[in-house]
Biotite code that builds the C-alpha atoms (Angstrom):
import biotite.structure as struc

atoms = struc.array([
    struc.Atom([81.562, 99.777, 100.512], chain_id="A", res_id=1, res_name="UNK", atom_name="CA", element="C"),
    struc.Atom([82.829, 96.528, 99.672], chain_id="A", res_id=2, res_name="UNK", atom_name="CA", element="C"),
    struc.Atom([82.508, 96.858, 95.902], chain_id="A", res_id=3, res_name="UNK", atom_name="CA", element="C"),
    struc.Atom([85.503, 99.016, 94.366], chain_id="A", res_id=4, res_name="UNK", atom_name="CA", element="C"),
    struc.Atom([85.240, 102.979, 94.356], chain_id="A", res_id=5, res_name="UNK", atom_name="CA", element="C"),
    struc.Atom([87.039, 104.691, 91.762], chain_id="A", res_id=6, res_name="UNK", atom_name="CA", element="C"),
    struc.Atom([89.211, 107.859, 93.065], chain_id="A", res_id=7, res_name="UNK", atom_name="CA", element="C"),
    struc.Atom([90.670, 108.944, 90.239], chain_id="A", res_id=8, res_name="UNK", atom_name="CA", element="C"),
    struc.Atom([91.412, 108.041, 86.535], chain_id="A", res_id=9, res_name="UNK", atom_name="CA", element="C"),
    struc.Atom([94.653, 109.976, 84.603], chain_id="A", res_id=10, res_name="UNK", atom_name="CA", element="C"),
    struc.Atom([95.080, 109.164, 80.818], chain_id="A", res_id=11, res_name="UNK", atom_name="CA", element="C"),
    struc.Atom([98.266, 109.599, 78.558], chain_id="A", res_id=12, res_name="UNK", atom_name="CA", element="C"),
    struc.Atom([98.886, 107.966, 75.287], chain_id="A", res_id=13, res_name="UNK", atom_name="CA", element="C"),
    struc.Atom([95.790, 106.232, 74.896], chain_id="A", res_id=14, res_name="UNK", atom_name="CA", element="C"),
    struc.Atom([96.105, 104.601, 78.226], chain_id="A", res_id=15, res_name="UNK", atom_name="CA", element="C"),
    struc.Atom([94.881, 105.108, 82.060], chain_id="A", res_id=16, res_name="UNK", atom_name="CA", element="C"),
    struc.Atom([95.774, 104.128, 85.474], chain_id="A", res_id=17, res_name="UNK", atom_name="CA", element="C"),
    struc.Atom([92.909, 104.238, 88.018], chain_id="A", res_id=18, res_name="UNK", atom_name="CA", element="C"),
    struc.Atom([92.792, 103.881, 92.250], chain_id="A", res_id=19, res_name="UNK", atom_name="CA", element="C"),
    struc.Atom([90.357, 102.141, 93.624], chain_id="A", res_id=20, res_name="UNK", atom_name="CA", element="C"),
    struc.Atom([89.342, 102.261, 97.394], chain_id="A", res_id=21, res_name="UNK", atom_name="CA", element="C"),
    struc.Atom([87.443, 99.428, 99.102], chain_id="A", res_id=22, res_name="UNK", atom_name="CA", element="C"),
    struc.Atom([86.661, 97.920, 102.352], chain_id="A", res_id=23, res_name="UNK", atom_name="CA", element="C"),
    struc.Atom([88.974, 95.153, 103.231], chain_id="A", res_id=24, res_name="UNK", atom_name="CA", element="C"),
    struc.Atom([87.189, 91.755, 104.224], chain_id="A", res_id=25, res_name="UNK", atom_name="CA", element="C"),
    struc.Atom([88.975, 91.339, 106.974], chain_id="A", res_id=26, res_name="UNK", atom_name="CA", element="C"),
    struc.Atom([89.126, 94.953, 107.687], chain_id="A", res_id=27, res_name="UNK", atom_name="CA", element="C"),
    struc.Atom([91.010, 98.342, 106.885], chain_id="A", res_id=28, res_name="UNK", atom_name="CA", element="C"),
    struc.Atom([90.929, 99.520, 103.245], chain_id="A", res_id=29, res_name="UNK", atom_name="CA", element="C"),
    struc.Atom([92.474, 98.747, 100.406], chain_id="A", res_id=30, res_name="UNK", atom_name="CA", element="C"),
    struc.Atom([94.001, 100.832, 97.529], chain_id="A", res_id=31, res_name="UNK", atom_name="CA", element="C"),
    struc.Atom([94.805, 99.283, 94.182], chain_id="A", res_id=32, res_name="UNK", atom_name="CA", element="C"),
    struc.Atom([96.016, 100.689, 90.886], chain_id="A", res_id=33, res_name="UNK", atom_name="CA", element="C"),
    struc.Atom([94.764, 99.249, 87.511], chain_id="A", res_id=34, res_name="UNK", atom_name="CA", element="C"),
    struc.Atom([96.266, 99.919, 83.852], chain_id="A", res_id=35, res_name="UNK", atom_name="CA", element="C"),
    struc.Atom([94.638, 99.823, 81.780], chain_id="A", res_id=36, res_name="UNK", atom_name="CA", element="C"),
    struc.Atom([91.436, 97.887, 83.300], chain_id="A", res_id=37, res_name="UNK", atom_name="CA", element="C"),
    struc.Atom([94.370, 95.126, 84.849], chain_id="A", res_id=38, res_name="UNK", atom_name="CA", element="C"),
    struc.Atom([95.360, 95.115, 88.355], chain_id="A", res_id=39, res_name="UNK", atom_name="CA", element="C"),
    struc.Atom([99.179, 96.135, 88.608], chain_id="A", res_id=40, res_name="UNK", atom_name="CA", element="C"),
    struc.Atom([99.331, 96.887, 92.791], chain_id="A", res_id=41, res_name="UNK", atom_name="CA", element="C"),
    struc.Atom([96.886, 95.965, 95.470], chain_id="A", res_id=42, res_name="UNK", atom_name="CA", element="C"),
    struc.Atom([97.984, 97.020, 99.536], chain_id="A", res_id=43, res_name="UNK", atom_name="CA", element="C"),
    struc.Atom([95.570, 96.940, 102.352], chain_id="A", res_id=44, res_name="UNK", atom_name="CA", element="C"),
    struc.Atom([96.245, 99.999, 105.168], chain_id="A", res_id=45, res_name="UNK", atom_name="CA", element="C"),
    struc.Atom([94.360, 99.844, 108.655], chain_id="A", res_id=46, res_name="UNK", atom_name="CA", element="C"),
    struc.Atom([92.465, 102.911, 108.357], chain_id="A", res_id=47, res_name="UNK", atom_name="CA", element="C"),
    struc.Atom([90.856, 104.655, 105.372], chain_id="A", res_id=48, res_name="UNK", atom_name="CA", element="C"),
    struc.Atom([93.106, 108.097, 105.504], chain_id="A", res_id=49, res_name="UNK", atom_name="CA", element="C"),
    struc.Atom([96.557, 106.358, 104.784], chain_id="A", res_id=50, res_name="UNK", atom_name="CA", element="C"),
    struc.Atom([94.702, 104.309, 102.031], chain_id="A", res_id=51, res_name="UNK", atom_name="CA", element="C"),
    struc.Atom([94.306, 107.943, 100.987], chain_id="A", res_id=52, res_name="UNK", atom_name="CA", element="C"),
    struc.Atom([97.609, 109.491, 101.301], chain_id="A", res_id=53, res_name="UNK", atom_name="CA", element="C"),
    struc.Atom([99.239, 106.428, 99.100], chain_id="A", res_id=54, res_name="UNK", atom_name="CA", element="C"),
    struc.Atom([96.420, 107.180, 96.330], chain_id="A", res_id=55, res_name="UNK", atom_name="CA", element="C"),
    struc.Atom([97.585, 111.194, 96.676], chain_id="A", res_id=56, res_name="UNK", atom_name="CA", element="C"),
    struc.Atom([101.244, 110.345, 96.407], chain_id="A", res_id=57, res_name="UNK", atom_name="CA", element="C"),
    struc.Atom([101.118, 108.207, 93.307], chain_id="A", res_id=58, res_name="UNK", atom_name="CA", element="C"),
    struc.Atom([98.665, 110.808, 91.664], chain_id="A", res_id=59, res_name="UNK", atom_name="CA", element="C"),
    struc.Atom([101.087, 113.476, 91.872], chain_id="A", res_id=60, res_name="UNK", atom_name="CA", element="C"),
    struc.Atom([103.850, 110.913, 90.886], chain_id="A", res_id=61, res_name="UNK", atom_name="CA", element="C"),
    struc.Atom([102.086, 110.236, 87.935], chain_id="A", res_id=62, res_name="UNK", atom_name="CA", element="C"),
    struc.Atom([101.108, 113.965, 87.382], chain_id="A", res_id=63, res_name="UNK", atom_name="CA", element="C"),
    struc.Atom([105.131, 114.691, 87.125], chain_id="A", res_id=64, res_name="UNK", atom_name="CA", element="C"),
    struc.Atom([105.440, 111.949, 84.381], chain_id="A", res_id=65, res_name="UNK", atom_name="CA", element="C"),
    struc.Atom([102.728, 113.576, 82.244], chain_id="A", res_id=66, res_name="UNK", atom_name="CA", element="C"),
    struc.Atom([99.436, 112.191, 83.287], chain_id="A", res_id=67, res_name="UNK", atom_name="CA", element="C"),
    struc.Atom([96.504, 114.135, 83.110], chain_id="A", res_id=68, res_name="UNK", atom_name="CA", element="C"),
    struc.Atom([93.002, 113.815, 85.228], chain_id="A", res_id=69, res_name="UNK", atom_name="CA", element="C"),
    struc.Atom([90.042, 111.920, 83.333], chain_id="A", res_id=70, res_name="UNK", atom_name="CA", element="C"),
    struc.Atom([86.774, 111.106, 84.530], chain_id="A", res_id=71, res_name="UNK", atom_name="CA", element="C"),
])
């Protein structure tokens, strides 16, 4: 998996923020947040499941503010 997987995609106001999961080169994952199609965060984790858990917490930050789930 070393090209980018989407996760998830939330839309408000004519804009989106998507995670995107992918192997790390040099190992672990890493989880990075684009708006609108530009990367705003990038953070690599050791293992995939706390890659994960940061996706899950800014989702439901996100959620709070408004954003709504868009595939």
């Amino acid at each position: 998996m070393n090209d980018p997987r989407r996760i998830w995609r939330l839309r408000k106001h004519q804009h989106s923020v998507d995670a995107e999961l992918r192997e790390a080169p040099a190992g672990g994952f890493c989880i990075r947040f684009l708006y609108d199609g530009e990367v705003t965060y990038e953070r690599r984790w050791p293992v995939r499941v706390l890659a994960l858990a940061e996706a899950a917490e800014k989702r439901a930050e996100l959620e709070r503010g408004g954003w709504m789930s868009h595939w």
